[in-house]
N, CA, C, O and CB atoms as a CASP TS submission, in Angstrom:
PFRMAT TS
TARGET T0000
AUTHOR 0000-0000-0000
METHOD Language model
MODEL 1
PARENT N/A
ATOM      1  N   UNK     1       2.890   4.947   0.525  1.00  0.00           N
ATOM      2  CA  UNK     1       1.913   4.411  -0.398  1.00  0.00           C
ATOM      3  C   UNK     1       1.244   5.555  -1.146  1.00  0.00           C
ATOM      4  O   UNK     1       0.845   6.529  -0.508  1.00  0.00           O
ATOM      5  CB  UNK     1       0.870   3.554   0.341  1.00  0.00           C
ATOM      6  N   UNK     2       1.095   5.483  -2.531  1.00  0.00           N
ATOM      7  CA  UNK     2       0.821   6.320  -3.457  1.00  0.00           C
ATOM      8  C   UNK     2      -0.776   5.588  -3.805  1.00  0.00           C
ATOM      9  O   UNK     2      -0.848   4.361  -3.867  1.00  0.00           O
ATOM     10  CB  UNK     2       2.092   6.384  -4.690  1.00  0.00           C
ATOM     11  N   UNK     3      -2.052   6.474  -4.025  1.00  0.00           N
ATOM     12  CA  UNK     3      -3.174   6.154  -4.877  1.00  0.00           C
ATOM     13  C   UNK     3      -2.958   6.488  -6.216  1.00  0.00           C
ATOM     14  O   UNK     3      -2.590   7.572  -6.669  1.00  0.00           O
ATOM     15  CB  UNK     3      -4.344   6.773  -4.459  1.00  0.00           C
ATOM     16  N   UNK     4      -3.266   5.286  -6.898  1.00  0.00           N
ATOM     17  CA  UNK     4      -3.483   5.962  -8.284  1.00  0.00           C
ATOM     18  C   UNK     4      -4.715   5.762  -8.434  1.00  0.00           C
ATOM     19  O   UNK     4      -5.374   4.830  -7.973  1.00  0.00           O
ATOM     20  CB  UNK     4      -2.720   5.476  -9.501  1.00  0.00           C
ATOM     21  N   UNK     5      -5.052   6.596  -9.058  1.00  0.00           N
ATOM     22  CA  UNK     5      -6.176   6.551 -10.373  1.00  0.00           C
ATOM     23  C   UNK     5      -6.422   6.178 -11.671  1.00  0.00           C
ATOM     24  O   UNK     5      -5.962   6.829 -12.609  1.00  0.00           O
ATOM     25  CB  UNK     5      -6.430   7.389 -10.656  1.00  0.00           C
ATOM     26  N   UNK     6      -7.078   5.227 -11.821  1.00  0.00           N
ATOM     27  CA  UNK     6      -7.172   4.650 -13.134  1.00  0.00           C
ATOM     28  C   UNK     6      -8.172   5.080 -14.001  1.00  0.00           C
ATOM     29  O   UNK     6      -9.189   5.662 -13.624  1.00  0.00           O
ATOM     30  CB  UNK     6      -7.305   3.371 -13.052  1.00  0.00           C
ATOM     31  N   UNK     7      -7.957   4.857 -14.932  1.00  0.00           N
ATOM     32  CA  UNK     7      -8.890   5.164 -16.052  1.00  0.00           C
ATOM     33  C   UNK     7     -10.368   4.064 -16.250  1.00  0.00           C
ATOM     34  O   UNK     7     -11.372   4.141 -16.959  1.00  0.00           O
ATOM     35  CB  UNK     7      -7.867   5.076 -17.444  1.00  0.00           C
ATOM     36  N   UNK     8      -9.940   3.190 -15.361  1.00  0.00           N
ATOM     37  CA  UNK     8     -10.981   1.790 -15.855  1.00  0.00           C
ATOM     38  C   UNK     8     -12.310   2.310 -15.265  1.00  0.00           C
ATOM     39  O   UNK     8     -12.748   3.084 -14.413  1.00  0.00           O
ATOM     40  CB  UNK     8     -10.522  -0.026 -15.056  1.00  0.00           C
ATOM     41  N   UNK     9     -12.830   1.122 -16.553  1.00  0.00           N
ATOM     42  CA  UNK     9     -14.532   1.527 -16.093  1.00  0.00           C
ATOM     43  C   UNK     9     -15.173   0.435 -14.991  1.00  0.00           C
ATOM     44  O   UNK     9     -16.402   0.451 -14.916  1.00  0.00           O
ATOM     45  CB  UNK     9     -15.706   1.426 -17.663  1.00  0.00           C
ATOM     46  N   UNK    10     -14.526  -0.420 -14.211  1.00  0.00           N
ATOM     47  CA  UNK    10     -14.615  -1.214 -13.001  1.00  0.00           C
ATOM     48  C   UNK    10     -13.810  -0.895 -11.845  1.00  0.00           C
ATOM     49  O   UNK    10     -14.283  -1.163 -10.741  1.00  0.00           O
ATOM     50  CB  UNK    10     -14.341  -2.466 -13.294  1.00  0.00           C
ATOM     51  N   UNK    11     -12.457  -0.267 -11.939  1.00  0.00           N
ATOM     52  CA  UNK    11     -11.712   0.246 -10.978  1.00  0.00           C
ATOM     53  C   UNK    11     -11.143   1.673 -10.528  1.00  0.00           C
ATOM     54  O   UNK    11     -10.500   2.426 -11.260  1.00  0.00           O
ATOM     55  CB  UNK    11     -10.932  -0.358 -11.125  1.00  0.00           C
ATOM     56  N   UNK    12     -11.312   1.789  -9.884  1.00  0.00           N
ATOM     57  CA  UNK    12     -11.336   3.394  -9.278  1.00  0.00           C
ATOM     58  C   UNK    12      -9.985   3.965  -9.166  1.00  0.00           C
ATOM     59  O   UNK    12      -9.450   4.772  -9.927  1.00  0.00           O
ATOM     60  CB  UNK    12     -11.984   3.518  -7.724  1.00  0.00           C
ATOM     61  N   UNK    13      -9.519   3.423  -8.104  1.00  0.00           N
ATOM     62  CA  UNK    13      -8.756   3.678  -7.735  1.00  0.00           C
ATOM     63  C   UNK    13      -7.207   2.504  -6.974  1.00  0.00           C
ATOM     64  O   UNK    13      -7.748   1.531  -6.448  1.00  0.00           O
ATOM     65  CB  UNK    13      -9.525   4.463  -7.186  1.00  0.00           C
ATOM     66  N   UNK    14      -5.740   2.412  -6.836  1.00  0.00           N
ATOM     67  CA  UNK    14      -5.463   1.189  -6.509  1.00  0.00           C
ATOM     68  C   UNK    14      -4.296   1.827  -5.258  1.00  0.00           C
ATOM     69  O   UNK    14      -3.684   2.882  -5.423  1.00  0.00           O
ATOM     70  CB  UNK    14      -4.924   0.129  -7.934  1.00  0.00           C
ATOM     71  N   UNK    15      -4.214   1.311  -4.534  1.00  0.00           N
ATOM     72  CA  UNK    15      -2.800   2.070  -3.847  1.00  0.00           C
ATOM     73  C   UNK    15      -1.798   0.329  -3.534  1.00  0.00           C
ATOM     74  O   UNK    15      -2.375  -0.727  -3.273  1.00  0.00           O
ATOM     75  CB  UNK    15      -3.373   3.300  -1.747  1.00  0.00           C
ATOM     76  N   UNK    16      -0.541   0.456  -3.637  1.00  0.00           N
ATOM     77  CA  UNK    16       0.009  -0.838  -3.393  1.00  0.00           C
ATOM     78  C   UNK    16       1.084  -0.112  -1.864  1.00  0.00           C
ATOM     79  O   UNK    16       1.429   1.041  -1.608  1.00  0.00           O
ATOM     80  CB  UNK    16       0.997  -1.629  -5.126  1.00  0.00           C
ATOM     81  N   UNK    17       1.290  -1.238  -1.249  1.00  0.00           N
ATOM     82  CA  UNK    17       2.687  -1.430  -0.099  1.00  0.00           C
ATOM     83  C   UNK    17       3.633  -1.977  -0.476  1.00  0.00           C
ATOM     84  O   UNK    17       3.495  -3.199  -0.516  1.00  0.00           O
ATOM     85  CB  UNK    17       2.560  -2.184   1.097  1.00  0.00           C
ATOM     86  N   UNK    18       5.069  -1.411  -0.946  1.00  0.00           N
ATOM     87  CA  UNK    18       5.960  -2.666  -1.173  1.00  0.00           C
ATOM     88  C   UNK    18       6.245  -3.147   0.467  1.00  0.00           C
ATOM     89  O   UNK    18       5.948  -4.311   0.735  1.00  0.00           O
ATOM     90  CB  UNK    18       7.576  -2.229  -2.146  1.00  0.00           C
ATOM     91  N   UNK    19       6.392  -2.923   0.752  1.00  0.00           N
ATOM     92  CA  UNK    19       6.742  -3.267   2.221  1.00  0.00           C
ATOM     93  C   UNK    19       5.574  -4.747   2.847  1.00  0.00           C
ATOM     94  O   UNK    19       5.750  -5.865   3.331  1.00  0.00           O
ATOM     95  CB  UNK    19       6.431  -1.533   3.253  1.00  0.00           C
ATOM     96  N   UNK    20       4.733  -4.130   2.570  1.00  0.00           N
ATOM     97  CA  UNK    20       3.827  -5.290   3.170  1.00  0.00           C
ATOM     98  C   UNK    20       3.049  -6.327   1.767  1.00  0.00           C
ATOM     99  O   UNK    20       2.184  -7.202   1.737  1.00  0.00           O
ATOM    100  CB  UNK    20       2.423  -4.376   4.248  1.00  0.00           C
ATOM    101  N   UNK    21       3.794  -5.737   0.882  1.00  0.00           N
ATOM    102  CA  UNK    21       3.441  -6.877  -0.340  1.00  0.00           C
ATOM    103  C   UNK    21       1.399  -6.509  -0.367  1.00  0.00           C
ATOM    104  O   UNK    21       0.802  -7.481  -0.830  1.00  0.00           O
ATOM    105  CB  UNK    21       4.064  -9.171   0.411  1.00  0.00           C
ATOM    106  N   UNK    22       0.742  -5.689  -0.079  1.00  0.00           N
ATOM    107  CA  UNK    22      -0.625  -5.343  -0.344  1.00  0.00           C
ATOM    108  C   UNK    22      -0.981  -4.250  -0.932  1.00  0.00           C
ATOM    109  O   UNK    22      -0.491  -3.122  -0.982  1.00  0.00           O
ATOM    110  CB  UNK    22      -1.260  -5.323   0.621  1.00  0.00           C
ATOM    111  N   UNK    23      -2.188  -4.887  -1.507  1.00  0.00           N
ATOM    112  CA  UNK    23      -2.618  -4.176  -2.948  1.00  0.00           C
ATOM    113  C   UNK    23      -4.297  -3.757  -2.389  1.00  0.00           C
ATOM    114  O   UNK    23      -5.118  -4.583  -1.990  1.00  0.00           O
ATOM    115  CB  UNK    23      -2.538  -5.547  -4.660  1.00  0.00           C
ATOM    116  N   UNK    24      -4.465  -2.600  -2.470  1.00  0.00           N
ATOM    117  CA  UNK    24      -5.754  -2.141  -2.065  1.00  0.00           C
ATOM    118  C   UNK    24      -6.564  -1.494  -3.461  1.00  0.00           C
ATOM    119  O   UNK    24      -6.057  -0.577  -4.108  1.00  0.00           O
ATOM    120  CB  UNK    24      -5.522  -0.991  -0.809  1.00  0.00           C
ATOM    121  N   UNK    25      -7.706  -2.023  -3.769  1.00  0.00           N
ATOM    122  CA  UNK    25      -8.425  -1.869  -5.137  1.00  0.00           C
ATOM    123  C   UNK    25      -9.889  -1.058  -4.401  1.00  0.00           C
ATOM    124  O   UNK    25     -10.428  -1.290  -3.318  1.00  0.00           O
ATOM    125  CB  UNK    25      -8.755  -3.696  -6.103  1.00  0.00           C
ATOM    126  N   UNK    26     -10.127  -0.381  -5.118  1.00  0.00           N
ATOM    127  CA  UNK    26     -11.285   0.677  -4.976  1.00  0.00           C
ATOM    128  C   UNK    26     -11.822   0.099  -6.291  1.00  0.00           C
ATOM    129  O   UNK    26     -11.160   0.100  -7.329  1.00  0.00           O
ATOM    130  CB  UNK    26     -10.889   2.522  -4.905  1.00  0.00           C
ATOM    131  N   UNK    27     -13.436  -0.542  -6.152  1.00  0.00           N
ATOM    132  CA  UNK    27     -13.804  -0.666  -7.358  1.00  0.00           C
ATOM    133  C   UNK    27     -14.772   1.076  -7.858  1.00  0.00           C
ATOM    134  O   UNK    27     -14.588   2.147  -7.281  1.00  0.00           O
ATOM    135  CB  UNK    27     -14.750  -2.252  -7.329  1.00  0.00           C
ATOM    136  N   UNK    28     -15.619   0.872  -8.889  1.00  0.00           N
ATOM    137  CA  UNK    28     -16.006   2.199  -9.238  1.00  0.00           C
ATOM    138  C   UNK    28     -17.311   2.274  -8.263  1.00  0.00           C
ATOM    139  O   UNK    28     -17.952   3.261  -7.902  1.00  0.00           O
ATOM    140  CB  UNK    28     -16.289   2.426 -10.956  1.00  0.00           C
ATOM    141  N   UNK    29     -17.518   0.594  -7.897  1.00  0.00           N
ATOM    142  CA  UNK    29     -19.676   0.540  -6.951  1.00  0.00           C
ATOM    143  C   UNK    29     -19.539   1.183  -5.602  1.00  0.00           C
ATOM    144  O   UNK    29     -20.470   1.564  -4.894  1.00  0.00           O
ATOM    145  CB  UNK    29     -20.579  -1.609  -6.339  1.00  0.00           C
ATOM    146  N   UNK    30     -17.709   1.281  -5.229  1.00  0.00           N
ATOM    147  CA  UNK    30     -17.637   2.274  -3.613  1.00  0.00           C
ATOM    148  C   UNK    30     -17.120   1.076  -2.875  1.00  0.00           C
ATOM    149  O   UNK    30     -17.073   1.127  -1.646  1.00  0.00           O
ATOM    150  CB  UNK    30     -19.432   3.030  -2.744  1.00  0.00           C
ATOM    151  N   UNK    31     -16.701  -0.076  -3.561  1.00  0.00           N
ATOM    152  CA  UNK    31     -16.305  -1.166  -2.190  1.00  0.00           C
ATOM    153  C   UNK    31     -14.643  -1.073  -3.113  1.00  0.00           C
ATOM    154  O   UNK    31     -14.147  -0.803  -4.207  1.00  0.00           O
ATOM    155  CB  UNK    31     -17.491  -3.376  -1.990  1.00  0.00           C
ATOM    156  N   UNK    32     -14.311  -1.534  -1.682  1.00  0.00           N
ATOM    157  CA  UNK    32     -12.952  -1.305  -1.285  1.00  0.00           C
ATOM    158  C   UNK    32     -12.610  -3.047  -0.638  1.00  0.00           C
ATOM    159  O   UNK    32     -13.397  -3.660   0.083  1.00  0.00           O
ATOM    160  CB  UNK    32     -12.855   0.200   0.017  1.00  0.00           C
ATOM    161  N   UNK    33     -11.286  -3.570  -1.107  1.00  0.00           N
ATOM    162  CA  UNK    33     -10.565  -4.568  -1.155  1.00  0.00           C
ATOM    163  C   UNK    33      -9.380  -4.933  -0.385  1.00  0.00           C
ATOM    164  O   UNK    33      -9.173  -3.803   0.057  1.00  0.00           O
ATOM    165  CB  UNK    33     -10.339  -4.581  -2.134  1.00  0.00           C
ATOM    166  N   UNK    34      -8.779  -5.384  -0.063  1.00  0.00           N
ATOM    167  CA  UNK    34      -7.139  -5.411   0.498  1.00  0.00           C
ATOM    168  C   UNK    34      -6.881  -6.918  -0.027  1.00  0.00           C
ATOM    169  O   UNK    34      -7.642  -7.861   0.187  1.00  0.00           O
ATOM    170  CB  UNK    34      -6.848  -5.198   2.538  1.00  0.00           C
ATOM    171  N   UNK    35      -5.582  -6.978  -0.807  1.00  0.00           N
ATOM    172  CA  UNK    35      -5.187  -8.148  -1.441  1.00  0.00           C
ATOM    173  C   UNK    35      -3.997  -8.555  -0.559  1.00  0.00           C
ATOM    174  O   UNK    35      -3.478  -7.697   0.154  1.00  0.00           O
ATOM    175  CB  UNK    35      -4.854  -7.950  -2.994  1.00  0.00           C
ATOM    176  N   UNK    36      -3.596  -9.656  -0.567  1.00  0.00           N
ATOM    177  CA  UNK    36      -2.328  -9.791   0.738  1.00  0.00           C
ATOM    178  C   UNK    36      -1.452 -10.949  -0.635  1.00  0.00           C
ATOM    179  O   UNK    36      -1.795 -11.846  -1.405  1.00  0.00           O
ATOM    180  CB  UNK    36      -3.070 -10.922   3.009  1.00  0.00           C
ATOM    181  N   UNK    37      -0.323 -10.279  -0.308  1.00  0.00           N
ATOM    182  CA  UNK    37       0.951 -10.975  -0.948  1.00  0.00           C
ATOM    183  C   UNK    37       0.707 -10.982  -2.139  1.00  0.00           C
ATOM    184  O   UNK    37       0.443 -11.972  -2.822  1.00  0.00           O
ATOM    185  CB  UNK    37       1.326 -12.342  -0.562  1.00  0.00           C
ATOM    186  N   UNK    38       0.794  -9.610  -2.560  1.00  0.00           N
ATOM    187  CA  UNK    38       0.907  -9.591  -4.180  1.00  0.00           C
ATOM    188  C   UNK    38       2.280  -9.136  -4.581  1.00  0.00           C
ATOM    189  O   UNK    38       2.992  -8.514  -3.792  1.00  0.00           O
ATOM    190  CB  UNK    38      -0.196  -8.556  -4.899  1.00  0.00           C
ATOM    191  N   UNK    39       2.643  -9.427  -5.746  1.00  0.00           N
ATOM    192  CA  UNK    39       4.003  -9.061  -5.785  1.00  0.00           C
ATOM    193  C   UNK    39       3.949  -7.756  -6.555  1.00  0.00           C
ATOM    194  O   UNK    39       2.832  -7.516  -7.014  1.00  0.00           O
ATOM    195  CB  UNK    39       4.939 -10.169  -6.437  1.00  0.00           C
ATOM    196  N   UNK    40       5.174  -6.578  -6.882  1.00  0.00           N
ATOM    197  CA  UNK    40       5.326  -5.735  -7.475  1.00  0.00           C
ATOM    198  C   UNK    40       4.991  -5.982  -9.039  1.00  0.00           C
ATOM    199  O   UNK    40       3.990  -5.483  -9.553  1.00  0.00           O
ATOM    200  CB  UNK    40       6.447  -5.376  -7.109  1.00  0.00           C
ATOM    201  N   UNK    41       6.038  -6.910  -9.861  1.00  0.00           N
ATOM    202  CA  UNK    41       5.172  -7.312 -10.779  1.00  0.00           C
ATOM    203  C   UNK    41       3.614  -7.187 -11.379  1.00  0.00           C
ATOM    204  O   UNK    41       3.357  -6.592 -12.426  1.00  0.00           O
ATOM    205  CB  UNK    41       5.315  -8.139 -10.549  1.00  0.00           C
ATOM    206  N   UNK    42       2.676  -7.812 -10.584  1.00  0.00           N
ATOM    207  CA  UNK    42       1.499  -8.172 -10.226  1.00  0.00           C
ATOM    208  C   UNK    42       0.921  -6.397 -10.850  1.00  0.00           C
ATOM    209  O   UNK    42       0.431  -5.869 -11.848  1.00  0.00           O
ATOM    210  CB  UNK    42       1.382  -8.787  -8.348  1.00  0.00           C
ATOM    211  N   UNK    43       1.320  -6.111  -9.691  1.00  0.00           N
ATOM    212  CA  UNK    43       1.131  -4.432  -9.580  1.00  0.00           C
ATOM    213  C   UNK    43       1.227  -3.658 -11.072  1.00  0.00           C
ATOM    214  O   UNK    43       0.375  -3.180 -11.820  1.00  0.00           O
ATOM    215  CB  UNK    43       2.482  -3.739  -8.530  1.00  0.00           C
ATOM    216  N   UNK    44       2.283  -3.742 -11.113  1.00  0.00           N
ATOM    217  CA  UNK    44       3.106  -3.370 -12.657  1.00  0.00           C
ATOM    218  C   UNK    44       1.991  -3.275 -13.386  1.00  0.00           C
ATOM    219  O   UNK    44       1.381  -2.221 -13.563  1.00  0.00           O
ATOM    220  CB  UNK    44       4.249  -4.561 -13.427  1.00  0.00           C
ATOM    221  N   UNK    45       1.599  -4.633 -13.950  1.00  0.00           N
ATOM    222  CA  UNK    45       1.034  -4.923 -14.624  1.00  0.00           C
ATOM    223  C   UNK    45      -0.204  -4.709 -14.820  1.00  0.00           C
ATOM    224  O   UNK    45      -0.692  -4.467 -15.924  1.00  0.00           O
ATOM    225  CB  UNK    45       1.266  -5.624 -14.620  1.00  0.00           C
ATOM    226  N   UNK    46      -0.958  -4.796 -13.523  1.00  0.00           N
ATOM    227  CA  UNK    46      -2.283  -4.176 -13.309  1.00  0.00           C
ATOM    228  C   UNK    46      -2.420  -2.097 -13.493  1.00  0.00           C
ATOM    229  O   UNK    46      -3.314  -1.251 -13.525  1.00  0.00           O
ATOM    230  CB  UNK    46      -2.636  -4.788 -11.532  1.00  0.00           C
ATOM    231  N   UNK    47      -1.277  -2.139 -13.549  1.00  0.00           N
ATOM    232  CA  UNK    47      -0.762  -0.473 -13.702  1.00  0.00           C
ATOM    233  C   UNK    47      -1.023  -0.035 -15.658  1.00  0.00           C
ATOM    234  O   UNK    47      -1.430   1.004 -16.178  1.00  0.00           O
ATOM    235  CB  UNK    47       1.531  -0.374 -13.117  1.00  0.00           C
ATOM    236  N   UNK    48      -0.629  -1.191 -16.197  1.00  0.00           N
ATOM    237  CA  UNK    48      -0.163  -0.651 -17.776  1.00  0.00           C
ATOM    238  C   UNK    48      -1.271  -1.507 -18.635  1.00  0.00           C
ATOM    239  O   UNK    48      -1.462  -1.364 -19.843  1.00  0.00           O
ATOM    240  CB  UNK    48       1.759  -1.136 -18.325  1.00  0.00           C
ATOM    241  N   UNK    49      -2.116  -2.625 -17.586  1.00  0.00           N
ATOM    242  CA  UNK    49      -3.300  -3.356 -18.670  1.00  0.00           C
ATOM    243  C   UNK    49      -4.271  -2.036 -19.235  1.00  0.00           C
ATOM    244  O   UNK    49      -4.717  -0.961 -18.834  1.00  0.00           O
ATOM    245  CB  UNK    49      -4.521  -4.708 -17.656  1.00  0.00           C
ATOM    246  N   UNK    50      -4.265  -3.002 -20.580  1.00  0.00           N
ATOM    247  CA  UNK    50      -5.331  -2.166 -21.149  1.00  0.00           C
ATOM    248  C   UNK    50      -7.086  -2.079 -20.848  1.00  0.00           C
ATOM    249  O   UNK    50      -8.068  -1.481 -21.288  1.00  0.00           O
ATOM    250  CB  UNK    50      -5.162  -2.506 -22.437  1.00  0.00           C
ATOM    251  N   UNK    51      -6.792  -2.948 -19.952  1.00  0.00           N
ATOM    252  CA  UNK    51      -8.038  -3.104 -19.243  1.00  0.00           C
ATOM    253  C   UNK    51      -8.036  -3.470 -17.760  1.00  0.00           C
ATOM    254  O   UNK    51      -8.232  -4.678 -17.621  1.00  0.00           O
ATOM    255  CB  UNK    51      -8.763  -4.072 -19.907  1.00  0.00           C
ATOM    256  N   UNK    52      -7.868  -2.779 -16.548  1.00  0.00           N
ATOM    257  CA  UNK    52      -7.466  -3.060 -15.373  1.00  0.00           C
ATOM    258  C   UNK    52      -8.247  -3.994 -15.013  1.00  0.00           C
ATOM    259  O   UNK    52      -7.931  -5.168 -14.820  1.00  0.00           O
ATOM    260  CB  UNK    52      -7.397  -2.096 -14.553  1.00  0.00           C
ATOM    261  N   UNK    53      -9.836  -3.266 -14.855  1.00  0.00           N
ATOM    262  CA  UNK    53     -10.885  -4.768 -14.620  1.00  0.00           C
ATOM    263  C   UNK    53     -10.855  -6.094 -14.990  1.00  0.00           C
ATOM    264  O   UNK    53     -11.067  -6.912 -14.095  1.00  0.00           O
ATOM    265  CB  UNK    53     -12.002  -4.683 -15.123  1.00  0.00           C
ATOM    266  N   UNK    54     -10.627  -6.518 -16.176  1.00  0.00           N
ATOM    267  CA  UNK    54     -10.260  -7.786 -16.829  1.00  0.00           C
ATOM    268  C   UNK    54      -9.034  -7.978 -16.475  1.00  0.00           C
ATOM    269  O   UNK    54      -8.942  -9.091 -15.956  1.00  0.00           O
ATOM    270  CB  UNK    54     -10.380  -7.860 -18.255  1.00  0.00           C
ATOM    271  N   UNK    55      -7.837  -7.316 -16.512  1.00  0.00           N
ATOM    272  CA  UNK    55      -6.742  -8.060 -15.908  1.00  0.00           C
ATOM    273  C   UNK    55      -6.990  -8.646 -14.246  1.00  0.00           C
ATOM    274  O   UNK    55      -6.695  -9.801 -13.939  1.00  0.00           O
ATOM    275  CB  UNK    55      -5.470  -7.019 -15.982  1.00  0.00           C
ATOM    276  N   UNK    56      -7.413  -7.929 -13.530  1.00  0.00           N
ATOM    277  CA  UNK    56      -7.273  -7.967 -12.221  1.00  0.00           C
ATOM    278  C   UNK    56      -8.391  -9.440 -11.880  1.00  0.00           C
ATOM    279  O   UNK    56      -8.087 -10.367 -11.129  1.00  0.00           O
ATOM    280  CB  UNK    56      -7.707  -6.312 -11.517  1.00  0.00           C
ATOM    281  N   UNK    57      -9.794  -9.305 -12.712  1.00  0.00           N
ATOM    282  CA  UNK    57     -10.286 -10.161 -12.655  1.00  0.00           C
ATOM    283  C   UNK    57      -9.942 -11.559 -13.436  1.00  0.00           C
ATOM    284  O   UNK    57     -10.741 -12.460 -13.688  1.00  0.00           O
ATOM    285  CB  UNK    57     -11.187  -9.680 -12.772  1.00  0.00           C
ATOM    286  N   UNK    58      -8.348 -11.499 -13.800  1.00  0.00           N
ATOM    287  CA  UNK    58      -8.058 -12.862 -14.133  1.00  0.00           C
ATOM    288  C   UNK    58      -6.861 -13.339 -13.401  1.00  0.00           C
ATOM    289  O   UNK    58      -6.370 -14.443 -13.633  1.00  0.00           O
ATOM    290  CB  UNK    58      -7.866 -13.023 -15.588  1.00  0.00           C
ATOM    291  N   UNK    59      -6.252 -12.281 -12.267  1.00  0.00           N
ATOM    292  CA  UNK    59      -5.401 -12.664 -11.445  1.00  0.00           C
ATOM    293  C   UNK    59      -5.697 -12.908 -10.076  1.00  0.00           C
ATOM    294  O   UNK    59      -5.017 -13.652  -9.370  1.00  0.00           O
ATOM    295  CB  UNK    59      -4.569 -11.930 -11.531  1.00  0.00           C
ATOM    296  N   UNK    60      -7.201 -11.986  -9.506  1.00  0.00           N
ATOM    297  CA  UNK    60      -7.402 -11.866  -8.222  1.00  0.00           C
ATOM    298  C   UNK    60      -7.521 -13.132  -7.395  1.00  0.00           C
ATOM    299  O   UNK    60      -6.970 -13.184  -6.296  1.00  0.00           O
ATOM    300  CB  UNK    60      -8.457 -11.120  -8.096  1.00  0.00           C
ATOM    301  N   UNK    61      -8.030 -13.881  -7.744  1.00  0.00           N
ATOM    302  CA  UNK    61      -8.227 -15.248  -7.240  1.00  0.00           C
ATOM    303  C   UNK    61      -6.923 -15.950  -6.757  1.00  0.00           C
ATOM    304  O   UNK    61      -7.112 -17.095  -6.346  1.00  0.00           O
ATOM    305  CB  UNK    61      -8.866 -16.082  -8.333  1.00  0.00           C
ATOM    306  N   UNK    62      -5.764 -15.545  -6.725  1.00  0.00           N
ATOM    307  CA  UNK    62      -4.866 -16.077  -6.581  1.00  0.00           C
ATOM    308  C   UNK    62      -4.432 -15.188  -5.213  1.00  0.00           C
ATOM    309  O   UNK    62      -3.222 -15.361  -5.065  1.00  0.00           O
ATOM    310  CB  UNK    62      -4.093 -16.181  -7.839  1.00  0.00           C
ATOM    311  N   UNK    63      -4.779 -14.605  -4.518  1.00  0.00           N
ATOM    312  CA  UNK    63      -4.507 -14.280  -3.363  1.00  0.00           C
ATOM    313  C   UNK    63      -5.720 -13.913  -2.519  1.00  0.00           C
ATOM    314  O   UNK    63      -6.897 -13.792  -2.858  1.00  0.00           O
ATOM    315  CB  UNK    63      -3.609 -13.345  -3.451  1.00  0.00           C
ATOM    316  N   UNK    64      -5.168 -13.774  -1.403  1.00  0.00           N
ATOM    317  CA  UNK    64      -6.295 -13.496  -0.106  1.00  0.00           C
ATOM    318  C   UNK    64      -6.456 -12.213  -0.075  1.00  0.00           C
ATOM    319  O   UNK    64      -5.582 -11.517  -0.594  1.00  0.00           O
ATOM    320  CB  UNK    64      -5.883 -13.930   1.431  1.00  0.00           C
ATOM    321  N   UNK    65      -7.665 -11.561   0.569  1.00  0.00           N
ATOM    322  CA  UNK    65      -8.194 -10.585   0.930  1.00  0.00           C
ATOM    323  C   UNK    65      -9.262 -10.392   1.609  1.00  0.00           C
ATOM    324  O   UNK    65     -10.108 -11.242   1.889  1.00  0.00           O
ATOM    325  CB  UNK    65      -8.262 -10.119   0.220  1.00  0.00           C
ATOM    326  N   UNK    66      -9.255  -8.594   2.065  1.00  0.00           N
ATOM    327  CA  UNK    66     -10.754  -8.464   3.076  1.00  0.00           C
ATOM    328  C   UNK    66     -11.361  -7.076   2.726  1.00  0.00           C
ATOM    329  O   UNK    66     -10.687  -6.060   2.554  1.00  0.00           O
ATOM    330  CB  UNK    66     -10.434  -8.477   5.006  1.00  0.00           C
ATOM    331  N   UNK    67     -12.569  -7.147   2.650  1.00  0.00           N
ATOM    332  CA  UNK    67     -13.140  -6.068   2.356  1.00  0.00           C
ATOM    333  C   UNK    67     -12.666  -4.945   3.548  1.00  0.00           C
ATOM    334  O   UNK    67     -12.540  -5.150   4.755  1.00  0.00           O
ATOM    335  CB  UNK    67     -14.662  -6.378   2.217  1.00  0.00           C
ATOM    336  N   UNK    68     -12.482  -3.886   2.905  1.00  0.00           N
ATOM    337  CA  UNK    68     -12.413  -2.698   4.348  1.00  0.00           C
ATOM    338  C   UNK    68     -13.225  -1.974   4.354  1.00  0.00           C
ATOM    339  O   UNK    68     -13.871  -1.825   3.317  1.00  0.00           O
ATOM    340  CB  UNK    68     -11.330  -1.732   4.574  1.00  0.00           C
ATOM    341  N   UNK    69     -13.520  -1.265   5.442  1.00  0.00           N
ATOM    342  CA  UNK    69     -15.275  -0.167   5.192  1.00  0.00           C
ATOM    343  C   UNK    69     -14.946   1.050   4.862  1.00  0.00           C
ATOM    344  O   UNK    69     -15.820   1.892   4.659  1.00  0.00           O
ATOM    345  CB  UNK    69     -16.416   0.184   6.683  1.00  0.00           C
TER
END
């Protein structure tokens, strides 16, 4: 698993699992996410939006997650 770093002004940082299909989002306020069963796609895409925050906040709802500390 690779972190990237984004440029967005809501998201920090994102690291994905292909293996376990999870997507971990660092927002910029210091909280931290784990998304379960996202697909690569998904990923992709949240990789090349021109706005990560707004994309992510129009897909997130569609899967489960838990805050991690």
């Amino acid at each position: 698993m690779k972190r990237v770093r984004l440029g967005s002004t809501a998201v920090a940082t994102v690291t994905y699992d292909e293996e376990t299909r999870s997507l971990d989002v660092e927002f910029r306020g210091g909280d931290t996410y784990r998304y379960f069963n996202v697909s690569k796609s998904i990923y992709r895409e949240l990789l090349k939006a021109e706005s990560a925050g707004t994309y992510w906040n129009e897909v997130k709802d569609k899967f489960t997650y838990v805050k991690l500390d």
